[in-house]
Residue frames relative to the residue before (quaternion, step in Angstrom):
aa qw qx qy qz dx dy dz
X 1.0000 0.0000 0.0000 0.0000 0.00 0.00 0.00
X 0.5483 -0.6295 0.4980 0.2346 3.37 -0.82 1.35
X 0.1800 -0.7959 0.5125 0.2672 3.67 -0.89 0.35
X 0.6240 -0.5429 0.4192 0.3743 3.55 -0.98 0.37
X 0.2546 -0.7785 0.4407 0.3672 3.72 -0.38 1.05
X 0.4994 0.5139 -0.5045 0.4817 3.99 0.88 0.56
X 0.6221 0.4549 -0.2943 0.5652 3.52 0.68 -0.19
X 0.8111 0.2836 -0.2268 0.4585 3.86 0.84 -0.21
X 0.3344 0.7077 -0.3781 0.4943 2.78 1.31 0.23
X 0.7286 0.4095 0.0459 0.5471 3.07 0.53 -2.03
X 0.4282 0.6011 -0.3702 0.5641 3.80 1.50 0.47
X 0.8546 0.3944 0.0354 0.3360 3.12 0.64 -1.78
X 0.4725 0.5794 -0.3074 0.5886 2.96 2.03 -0.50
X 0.5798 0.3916 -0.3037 0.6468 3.89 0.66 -0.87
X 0.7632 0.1518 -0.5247 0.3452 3.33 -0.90 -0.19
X 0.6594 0.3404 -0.4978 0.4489 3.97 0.39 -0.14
X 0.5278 0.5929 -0.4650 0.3920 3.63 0.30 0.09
X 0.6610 0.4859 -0.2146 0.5300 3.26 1.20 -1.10
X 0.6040 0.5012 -0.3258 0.5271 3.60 0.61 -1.15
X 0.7482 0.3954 -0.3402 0.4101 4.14 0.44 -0.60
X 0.7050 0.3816 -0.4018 0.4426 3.30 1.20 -0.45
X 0.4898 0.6456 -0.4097 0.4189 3.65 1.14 0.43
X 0.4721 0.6252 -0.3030 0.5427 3.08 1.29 -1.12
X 0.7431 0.5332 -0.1881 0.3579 3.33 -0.24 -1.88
X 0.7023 0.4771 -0.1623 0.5029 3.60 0.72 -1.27
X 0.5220 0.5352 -0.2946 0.5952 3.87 1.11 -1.10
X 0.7092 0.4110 -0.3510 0.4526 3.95 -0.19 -1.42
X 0.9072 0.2559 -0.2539 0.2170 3.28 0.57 -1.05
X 0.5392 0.5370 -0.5072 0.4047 3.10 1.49 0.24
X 0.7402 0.3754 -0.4495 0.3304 3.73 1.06 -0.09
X 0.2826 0.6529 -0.5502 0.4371 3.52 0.93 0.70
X 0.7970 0.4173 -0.3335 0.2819 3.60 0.11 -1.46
X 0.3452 0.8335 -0.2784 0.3295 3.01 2.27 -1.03
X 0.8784 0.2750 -0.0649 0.3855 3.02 0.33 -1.91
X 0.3391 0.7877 -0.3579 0.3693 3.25 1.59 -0.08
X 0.7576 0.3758 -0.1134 0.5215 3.30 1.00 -1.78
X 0.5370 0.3701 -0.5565 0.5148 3.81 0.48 -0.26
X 0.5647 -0.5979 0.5688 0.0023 1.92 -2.10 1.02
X 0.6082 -0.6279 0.4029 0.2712 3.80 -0.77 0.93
X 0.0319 0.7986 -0.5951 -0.0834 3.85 0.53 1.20
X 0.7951 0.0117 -0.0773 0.6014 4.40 0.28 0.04
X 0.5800 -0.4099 0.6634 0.2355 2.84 -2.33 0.20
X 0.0893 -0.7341 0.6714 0.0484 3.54 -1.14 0.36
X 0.0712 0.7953 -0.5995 -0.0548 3.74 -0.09 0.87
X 0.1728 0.6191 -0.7645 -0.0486 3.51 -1.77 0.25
X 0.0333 -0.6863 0.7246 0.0525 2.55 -2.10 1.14
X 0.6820 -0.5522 0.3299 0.3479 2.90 -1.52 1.54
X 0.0375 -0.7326 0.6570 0.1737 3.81 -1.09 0.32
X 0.3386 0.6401 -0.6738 0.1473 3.47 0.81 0.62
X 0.6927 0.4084 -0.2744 0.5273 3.79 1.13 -0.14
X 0.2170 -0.8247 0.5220 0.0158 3.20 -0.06 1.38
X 0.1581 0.6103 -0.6924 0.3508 3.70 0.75 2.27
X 0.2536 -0.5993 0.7287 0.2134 3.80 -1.85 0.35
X 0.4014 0.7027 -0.5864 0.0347 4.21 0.58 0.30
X 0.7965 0.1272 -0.1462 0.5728 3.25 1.40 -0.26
X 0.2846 -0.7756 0.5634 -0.0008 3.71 -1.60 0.36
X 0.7975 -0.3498 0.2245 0.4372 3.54 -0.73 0.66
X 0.5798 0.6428 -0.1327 0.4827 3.75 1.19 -1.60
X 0.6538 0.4444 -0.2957 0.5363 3.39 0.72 -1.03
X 0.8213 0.4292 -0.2333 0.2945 3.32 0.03 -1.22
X 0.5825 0.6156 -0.3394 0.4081 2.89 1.38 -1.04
X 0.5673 0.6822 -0.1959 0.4176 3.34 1.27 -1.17
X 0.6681 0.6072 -0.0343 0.4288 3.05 0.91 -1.12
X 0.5608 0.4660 -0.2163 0.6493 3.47 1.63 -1.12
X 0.7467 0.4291 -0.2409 0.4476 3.70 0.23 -1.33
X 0.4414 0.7581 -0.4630 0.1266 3.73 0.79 -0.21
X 0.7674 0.5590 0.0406 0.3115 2.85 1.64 -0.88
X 0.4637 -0.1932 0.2093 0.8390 2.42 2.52 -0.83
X 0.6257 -0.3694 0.5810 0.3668 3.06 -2.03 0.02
X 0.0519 -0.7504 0.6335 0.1813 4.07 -1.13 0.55
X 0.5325 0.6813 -0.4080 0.2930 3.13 0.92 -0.20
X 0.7963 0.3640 -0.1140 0.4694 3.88 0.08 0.50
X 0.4811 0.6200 -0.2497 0.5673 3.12 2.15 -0.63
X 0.4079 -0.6805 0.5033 0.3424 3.90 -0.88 1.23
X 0.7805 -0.4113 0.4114 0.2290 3.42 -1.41 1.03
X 0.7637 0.3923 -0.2289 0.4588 3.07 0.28 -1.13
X 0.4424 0.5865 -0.4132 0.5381 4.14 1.17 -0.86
X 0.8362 0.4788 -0.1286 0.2346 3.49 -0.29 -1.20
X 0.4930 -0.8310 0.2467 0.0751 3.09 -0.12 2.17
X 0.0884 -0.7828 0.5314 0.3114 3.77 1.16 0.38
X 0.5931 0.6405 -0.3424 0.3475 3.63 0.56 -1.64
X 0.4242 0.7381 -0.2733 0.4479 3.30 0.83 -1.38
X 0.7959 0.5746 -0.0485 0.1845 2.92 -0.58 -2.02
X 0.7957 0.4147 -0.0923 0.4317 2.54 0.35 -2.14
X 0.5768 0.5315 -0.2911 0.5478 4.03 1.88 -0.71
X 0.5872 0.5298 -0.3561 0.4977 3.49 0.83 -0.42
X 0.5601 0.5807 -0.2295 0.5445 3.79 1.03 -0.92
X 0.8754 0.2760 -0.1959 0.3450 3.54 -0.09 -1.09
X 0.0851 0.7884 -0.4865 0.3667 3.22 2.08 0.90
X 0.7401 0.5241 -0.3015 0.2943 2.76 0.32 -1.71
X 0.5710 -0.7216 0.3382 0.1971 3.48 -0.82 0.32
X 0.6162 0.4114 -0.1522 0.6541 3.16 2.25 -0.78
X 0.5166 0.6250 -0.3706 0.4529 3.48 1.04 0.20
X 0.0762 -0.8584 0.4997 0.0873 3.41 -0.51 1.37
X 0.7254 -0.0093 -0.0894 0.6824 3.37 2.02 -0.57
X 0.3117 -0.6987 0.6430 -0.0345 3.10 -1.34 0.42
X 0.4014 0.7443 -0.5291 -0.0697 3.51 -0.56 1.11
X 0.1398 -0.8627 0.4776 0.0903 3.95 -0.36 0.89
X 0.1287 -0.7108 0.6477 -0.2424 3.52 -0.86 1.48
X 0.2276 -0.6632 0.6839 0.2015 3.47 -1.29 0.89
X 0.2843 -0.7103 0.6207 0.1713 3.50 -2.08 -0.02
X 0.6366 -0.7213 0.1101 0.2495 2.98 -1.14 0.33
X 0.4587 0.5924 -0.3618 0.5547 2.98 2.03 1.08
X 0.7505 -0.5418 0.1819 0.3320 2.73 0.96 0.66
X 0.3811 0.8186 -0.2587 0.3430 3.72 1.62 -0.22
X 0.0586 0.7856 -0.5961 -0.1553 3.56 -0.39 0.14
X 0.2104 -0.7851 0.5813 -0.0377 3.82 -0.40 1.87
X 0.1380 -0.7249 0.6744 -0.0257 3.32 -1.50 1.43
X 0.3447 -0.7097 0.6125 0.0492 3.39 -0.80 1.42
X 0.2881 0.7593 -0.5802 -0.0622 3.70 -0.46 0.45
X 0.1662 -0.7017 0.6796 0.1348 3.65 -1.07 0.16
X 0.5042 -0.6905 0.5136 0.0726 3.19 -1.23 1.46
X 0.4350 -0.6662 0.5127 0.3227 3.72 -1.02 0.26
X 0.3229 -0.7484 0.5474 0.1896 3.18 -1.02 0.59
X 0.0549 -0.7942 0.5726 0.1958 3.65 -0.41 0.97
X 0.1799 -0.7579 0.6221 0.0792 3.98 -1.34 0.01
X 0.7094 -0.0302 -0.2653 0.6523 3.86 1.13 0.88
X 0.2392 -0.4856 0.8152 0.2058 3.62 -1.97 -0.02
X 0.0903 -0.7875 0.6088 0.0327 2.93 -1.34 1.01
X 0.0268 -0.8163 0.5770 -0.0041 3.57 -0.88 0.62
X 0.4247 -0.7912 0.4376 0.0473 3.23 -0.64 2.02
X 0.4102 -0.6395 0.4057 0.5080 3.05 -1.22 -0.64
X 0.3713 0.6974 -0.4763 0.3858 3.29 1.19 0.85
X 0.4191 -0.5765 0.5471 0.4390 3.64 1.49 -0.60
X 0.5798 0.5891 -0.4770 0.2988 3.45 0.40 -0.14
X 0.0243 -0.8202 0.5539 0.1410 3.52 -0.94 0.44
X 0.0974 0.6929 -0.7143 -0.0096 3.80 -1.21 0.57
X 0.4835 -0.5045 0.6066 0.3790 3.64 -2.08 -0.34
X 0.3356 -0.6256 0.6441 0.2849 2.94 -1.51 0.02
X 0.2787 -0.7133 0.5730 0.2919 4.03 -0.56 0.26
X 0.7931 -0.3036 0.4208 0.3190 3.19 -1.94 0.19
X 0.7791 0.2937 -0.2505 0.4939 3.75 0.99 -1.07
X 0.7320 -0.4352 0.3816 0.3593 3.38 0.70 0.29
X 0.6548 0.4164 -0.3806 0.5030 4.08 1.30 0.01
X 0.7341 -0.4065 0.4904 0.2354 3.32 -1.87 0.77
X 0.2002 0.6965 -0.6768 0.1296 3.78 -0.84 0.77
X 0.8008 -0.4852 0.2696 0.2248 3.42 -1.87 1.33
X 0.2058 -0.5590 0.6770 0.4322 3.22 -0.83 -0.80
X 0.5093 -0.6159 0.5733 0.1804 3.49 -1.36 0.86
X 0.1156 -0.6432 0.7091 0.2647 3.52 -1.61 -0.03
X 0.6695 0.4936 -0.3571 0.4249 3.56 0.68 -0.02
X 0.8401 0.0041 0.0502 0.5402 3.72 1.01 0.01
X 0.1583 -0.7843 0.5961 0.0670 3.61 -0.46 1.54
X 0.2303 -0.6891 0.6768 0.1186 4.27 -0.72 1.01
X 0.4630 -0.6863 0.5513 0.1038 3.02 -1.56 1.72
X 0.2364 0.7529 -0.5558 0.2615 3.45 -0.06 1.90
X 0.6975 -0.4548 0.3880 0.3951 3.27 -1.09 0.37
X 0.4398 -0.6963 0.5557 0.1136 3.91 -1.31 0.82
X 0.2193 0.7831 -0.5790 -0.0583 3.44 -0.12 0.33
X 0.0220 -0.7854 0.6162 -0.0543 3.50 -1.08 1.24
X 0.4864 0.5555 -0.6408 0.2102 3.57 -1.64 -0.60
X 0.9204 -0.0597 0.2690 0.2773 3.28 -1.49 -1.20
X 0.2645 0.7812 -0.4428 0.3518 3.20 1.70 0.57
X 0.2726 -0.7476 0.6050 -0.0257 3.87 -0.41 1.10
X 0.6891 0.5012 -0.4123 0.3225 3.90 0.53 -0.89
X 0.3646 -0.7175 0.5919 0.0437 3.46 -1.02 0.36
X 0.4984 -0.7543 0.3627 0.2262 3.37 -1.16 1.27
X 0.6091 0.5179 -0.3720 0.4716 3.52 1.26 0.43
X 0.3224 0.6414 -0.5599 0.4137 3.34 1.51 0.94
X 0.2621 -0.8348 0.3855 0.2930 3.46 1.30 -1.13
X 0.7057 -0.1891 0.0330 0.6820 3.83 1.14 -0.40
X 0.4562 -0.5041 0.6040 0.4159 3.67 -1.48 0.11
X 0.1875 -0.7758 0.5700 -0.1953 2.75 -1.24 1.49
X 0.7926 0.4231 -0.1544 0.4110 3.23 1.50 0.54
X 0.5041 -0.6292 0.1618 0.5690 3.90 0.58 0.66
X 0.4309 -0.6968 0.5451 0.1779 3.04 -1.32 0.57
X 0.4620 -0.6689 0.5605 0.1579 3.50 -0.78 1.50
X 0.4155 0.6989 -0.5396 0.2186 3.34 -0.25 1.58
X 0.3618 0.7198 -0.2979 0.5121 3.63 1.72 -0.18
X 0.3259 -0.6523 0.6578 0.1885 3.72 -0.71 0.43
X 0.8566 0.2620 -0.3384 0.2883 3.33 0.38 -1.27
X 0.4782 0.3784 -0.6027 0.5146 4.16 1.21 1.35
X 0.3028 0.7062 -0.6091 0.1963 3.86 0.34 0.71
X 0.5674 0.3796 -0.4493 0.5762 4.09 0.85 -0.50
X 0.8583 0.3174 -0.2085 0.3453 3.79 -0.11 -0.99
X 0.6063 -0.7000 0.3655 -0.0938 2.34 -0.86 2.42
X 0.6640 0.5161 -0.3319 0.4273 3.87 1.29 -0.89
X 0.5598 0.5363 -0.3309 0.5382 3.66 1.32 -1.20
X 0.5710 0.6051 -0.5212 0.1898 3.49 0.28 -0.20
X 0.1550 -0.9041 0.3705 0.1461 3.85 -0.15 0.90
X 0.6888 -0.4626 0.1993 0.5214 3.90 -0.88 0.81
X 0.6578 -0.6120 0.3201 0.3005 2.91 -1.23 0.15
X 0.7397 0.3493 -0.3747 0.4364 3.67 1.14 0.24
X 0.3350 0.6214 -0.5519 0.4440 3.03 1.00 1.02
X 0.5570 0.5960 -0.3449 0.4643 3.82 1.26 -1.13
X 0.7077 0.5062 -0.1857 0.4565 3.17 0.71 -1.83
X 0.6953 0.2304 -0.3787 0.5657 4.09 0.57 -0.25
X 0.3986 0.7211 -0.4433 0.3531 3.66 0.72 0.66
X 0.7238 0.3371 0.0168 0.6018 3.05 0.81 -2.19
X 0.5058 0.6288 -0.4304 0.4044 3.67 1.13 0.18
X 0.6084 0.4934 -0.2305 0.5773 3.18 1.29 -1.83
X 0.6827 0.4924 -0.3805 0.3830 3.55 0.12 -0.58
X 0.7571 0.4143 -0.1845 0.4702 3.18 0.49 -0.99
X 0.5117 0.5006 -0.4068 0.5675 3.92 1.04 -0.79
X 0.7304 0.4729 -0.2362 0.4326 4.25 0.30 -1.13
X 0.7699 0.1873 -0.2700 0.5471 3.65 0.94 0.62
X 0.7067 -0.5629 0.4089 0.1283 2.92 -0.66 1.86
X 0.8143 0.2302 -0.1626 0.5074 4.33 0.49 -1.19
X 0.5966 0.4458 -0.4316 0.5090 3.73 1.24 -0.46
X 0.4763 0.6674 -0.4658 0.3328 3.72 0.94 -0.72
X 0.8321 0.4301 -0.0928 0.3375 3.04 0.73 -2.18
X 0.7205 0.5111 -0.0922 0.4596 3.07 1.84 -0.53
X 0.6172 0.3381 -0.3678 0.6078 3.53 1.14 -0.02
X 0.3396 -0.7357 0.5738 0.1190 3.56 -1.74 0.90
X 0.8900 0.0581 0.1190 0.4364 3.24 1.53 -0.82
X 0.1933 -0.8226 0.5265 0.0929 3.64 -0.12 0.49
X 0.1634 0.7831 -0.5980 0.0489 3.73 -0.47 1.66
X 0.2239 -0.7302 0.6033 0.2296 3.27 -1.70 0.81
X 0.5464 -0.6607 0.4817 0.1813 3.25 -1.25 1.49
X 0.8048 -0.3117 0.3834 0.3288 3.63 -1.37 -0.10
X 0.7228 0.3954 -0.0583 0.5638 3.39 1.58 -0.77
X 0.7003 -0.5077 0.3864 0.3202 2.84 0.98 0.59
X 0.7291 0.4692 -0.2666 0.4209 3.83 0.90 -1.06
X 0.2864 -0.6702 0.6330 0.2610 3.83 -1.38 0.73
X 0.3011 -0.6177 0.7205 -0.0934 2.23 -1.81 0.93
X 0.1420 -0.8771 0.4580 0.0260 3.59 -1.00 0.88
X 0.1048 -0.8815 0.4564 0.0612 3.63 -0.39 0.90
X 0.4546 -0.7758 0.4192 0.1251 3.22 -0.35 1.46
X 0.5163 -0.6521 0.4452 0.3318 3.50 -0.79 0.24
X 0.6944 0.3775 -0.2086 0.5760 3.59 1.26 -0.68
X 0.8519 0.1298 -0.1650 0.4798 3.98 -1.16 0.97
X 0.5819 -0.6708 0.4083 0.2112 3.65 -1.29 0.31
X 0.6206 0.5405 -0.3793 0.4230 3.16 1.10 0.32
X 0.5000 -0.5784 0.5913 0.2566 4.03 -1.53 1.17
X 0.2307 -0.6093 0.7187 0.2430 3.86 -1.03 0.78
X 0.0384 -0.6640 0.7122 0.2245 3.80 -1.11 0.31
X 0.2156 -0.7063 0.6742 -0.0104 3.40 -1.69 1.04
X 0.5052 -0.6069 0.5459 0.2800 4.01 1.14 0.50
X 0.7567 -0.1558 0.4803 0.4152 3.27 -0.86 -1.64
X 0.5154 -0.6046 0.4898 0.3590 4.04 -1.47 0.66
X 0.2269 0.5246 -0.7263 0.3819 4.03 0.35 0.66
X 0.9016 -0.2850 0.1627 0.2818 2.97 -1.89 1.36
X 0.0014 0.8622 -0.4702 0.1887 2.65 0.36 2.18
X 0.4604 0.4786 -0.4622 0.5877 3.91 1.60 0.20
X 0.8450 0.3094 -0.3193 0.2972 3.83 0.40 0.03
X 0.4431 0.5178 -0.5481 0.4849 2.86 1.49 0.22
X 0.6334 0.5874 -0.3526 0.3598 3.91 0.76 -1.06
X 0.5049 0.6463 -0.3363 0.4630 3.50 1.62 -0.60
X 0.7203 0.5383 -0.2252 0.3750 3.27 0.73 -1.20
X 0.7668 0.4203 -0.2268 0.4289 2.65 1.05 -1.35
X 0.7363 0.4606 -0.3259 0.3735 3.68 1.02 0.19
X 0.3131 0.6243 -0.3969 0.5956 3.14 1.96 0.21
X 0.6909 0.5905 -0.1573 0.3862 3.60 0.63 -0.70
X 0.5448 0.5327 -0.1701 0.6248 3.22 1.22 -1.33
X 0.7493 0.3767 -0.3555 0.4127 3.52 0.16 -1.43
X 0.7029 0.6418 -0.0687 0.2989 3.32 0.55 -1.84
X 0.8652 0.1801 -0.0434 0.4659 3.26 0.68 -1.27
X 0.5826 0.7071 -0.1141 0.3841 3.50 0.88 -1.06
X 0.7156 0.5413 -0.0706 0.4357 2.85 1.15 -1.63
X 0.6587 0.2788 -0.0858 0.6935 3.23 1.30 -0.64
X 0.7827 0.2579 -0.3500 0.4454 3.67 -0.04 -0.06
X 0.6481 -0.5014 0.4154 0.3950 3.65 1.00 -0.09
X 0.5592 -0.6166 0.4477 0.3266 3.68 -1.38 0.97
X 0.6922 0.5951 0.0418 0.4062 3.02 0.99 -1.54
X 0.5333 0.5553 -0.3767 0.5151 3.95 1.25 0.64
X 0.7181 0.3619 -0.3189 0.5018 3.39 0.49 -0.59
X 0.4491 -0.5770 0.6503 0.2060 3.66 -1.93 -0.12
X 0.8325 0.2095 0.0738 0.5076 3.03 1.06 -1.75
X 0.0150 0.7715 -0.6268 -0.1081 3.39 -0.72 -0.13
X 0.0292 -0.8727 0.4812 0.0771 3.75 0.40 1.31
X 0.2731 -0.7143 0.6332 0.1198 3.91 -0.86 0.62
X 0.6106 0.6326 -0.4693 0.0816 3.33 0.47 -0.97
X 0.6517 0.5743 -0.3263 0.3727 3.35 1.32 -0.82
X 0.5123 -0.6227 0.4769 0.3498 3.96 -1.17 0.42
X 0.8882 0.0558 -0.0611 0.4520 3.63 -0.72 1.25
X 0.5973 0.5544 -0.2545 0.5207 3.21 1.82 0.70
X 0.1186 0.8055 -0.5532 -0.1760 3.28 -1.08 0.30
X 0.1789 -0.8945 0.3791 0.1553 3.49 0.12 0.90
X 0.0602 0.8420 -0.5158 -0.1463 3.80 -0.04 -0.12
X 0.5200 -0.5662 0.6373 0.0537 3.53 -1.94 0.71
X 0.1224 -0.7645 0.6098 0.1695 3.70 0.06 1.28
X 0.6506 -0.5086 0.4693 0.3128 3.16 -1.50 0.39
């Protein structure tokens, strides 16, 4: 007998109604499951798409137990949230995520900052800048192969990140007020310079003069590139590799002092 398709409908509606509360019941009896086991190890990973050593399995682990022992403690007790705030203590710790499984594991995701200068003030003081723009220690357990910026640098590491635009726009180049401090420039020409592969390999050092202006020393010949300020910093870098090819090459690394940029459509240089 043929069923009415209101009557099968109303067949089919119940058996998925049923099938979700099965579902529903299943999830939740194996949730409560895993609740009660008990936490037999730590599982750590850190991300190595950043290839930093400031921290290591030891740390974190260290870091979890601060509070107690977790190991042996039922899953379900065991504050991940908690955790994961207790983690980003750390100072090289940009994320942090911690989650248990259903063997019983309790797994910590961390991901490492990524610095791209060391600064040194004139306070002596040294820290990094990161990739996002915040203040990070120096390490004793591991020194990353970044760029130095020194000279006349005044900011301090209890500013904590640049926090103000960055002078890179041409069209705030007349107006003096937008101009911004001076380690905001300096994590400017960092980013710039950290994002190309030959200035990376090619610049040793980032120095601010008496004026306030940077200045860049290459790793190859004796001469200081001055760059003023980050206004139309892909053409000053233009210039300055038109130059390299063009001029250098033939006259020798090792003739000039200076290599000024500051001027539009100019490069002026200071023989030794």
């Amino acid at each position: 007998m043929e069923l009415k398709p209101k009557v099968k409908s109303i067949l089919i509606l119940s058996t998925w109604i049923i099938t979700a509360i099965g579902m529903i019941v299943l999830l939740g009896f194996v949730n409560q499951r895993q609740e009660q086991l008990l936490c037999k190890k730590i599982t750590i990973d850190i991300d190595e798409s950043v290839s930093h050593d400031f921290i290591d399995n030891t740390d974190i682990i260290q870091l979890i137990n601060s509070k107690g022992k977790v190991e042996g403690k039922a899953l379900g007790s065991i504050n991940t949230s908690l955790l994961e705030k207790i983690i980003l203590t750390n100072p090289f710790v940009e994320r942090a995520e911690v989650y248990s499984s259903i063997d019983g594991n309790l797994h910590a995701d961390v991901w490492q900052r990524d610095p791209i200068v060391r600064i040194v003030n004139m306070h002596d003081e040294q820290f990094y800048i990161d990739k996002k723009g915040e203040f990070m220690p120096v390490s004793d357990k591991y020194t990353p192969p970044v760029i130095v910026a020194n000279g006349y640098i005044y900011n301090t590491y209890t500013e904590m990140k640049i926090t103000t635009p960055v002078l890179t726009d041409d069209s705030l180049k007349n107006d003096s007020l937008m101009i911004p401090r001076t380690i905001n420039q300096v994590y400017a020409l960092a980013k710039f310079v950290e994002a190309d592969t030959f200035w990376t390999a090619n610049t040793e050092q980032i120095y601010v003069n008496e004026h306030q202006e940077l200045e860049l020393i290459p790793r190859v010949g004796n001469h200081r590139v001055l760059l003023g300020d980050t206004i139309d910093l892909q053409d000053k870098f233009r210039r300055l590799m038109i130059f390299y090819k063009e001029g250098l090459s033939k006259t020798g690394w090792n003739n000039y002092s200076v290599i000024n940029l500051k001027f539009r459509n100019q490069v002026v240089c200071t023989k030794n």
